[in-house]
N, C-alpha and C positions, 0 to 999 in steps of 0.2 A: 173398395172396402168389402167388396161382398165376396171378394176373390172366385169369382164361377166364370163359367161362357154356358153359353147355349149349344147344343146339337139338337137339331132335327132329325131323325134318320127314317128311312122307309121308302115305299115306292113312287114311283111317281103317281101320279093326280090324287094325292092325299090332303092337299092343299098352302105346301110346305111351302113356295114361292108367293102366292097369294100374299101369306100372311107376310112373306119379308118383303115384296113389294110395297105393303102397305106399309110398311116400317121406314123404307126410304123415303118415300111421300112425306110421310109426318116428320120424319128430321132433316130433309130436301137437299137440294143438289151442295153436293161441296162437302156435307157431313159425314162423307160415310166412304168407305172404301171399298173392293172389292179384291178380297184376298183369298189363296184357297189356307186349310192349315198347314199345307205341307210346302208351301211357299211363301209362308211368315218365317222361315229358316232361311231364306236366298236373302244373298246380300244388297244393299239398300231398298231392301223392304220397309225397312223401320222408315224409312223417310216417306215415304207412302202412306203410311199410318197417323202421322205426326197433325193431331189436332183434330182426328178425327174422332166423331162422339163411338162410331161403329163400324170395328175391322165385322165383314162379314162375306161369304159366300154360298150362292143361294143354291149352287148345284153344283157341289164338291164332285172332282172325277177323280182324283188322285188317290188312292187309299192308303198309299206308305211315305211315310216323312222319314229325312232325316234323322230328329230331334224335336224337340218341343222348346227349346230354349227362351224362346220371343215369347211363347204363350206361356210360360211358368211367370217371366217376368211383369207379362202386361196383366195376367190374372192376379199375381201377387204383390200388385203393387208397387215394385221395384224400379232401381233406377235404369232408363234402357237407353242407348245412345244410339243416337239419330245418327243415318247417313245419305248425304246424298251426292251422286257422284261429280268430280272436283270440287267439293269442297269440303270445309274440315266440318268435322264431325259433333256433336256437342250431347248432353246429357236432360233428360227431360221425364218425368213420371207420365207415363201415356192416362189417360183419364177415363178413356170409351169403353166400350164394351163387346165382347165377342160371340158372334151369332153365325154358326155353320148347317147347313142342312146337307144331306146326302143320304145316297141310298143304304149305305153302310160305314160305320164307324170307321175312322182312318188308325192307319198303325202309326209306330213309330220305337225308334232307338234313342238314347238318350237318356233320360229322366225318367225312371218308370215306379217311382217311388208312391207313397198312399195319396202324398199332397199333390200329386199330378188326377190322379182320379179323382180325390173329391172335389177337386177343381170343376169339372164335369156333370151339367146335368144333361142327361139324355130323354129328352120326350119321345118314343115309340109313335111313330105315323102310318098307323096301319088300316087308317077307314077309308078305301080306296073310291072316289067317286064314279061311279061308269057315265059314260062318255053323254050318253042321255040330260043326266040330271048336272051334267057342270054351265054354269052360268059365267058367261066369257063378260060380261057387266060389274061381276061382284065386284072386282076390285073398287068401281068408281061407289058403287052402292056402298061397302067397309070405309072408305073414305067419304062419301056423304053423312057418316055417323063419328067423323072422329071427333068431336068434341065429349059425345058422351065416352067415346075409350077412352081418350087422354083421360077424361075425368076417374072413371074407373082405375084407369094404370097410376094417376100419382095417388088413388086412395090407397092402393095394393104397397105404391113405396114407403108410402106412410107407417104400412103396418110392419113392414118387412126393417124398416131403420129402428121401429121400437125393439122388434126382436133381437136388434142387434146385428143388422145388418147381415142377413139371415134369410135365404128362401126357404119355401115350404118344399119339402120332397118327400114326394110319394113314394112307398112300397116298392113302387114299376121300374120309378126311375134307382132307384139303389142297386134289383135286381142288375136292371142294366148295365151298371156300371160296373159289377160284379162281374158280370158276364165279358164286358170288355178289357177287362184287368187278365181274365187267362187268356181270350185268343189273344191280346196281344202282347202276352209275354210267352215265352217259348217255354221258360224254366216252369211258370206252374202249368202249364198244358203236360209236359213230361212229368212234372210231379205226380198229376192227378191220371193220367192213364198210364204209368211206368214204375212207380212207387209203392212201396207197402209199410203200414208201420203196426207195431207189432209192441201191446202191453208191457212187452218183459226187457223191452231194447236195453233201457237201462241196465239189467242183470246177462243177459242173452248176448255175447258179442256176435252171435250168427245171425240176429237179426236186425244188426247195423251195417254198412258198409263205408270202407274206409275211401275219403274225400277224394282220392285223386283216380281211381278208380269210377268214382259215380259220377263224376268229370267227365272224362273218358268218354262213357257212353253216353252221356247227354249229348256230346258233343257229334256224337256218330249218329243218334237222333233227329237233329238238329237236321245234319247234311243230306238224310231222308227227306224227313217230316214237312220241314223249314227251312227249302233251299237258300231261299230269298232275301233270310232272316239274320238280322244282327244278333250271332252266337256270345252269350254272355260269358263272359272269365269267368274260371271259378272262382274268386271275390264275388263278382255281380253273382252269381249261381248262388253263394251259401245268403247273399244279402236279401236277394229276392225270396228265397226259400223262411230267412226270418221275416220279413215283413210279411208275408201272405200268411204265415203260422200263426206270426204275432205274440213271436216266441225270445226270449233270451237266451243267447249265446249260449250260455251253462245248459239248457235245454233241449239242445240241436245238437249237441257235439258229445261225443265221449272218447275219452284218452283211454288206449289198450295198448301195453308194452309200448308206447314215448310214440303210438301213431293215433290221428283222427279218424275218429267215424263219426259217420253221419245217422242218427238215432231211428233210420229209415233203410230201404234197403228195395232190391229191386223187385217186383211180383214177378213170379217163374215165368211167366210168358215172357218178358222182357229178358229175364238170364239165359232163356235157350236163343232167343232173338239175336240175342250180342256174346254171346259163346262166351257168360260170366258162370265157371264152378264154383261153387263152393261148398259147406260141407250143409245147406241146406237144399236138400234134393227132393224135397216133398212139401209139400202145404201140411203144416199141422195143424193147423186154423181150422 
């Protein structure tokens, strides 16, 4: 109901396994998996998962997935089908919860729509302990006190089902998520350092450029920038570019003589970069 998962991200000894060691503990052996995200995509994983209160992994090494398919489903509630191998398959709503830590946000292709990100909370781990001050005990001490967390945590769920099944997020964690919505999409990283938009596009067809064209070079981009990288269609391209805008169609596009433009167009650095002329040869901005 709450449709989110958890990431941890940051360095090590910030205390990010502590805490999810302590999580295993209080929900004990048998309850809980160990999964990375980028292999909740491999097949019979879901049978791995099946009945467990928490898919989690406490030191993510993988930083590029496939997809997100399984996490779209199990965050949203959906119906997901179990497998496990020789035998038949069957459909079941997974019920746990997903809790990742790593040093860095993982990528992925796929699904890279807003409901994949607000899916996502990101808590920032940056109070690094030096080696001095870490207490190789805490965990048993965090666990000599669990009655008063548990108690704290279901007053916390308490409050969070009133709101409507609802967390609290912070400022930091929004940033974040922000933050991770362009490096891992290639379309608005090229938007935001390759793009320029210009008051008058609507009137000015020199300050639009036509779709298949601004294609073209993203894509040439891409094969620089983003070797690595799942290059988007231009469908995915004009899609991505509406949902990050947060724009309508009639908004994005203008028709000139029965062709499409795109109400953006490329900043000169980028036109001499990819040998685009056109008849705007100057910044008049």
């Amino acid at each position: 109901k709450f449709k989110s998962a958890l990431f941890l991200v940051g360095e090590s000894n910030t205390g990010k396994s502590k805490y999810i060691e302590l999580i295993y503990r209080l929900l004990g052996d048998g309850n809980f998996a160990s999964i990375s995200f980028a292999d909740l995509e491999e097949r019979f994983q879901s049978g791995a998962i099946y009945g467990k209160r928490l898919v989690c992994d406490a030191d993510m090494k993988v930083q590029r997935a496939k997809g997100n398919g399984l996490f779209m489903k199990i965050t949203g509630g959906d119906p997901v089908q179990i497998e496990y191998k020789n035998m038949n398959p069957f459909t079941t709503i997974h019920r746990g919860f997903l809790l990742f830590a790593s040093n860095a946000m993982p990528r992925w292709g796929g699904n890279t729509t807003e409901a994949a990100y607000n899916r996502m909370m990101i808590i920032e781990c940056n109070n690094i302990i030096p080696t001095e001050k870490q207490d190789p005990d805490l965990h048993n001490k965090l666990f000599s006190e669990r009655k008063v967390i548990v108690s704290l945590a279901i007053r916390a769920l308490k409050n969070a089902i009133l709101r409507g099944y609802k967390f609290t997020r912070p400022a930091s964690m929004d940033k974040s998520v922000k933050q991770l919505r362009r490096n891992n999409s290639p379309t608005i990283e090229f938007f935001e350092s390759c793009c320029k938009e210009y008051d008058d596009a609507d009137r000015n067809i020199n300050h639009c450029m036509a779709r298949p064209t601004m294609h073209r070079v993203f894509r040439d981009w891409c094969k620089i920038n983003v070797p690595s990288a799942y290059i988007p269609t231009a469908k995915e391209f004009y899609r991505d570019i509406l949902q990050y805008k947060k724009m309508t169609e009639g908004n994005l596009i203008k028709l000139h003589h029965g062709y499409e433009y795109y109400k953006f167009t490329l900043t000169l650095d980028a036109k001499r970069d990819f040998n685009i002329y056109d008849n705007v040869n100057i910044d008049t901005t």
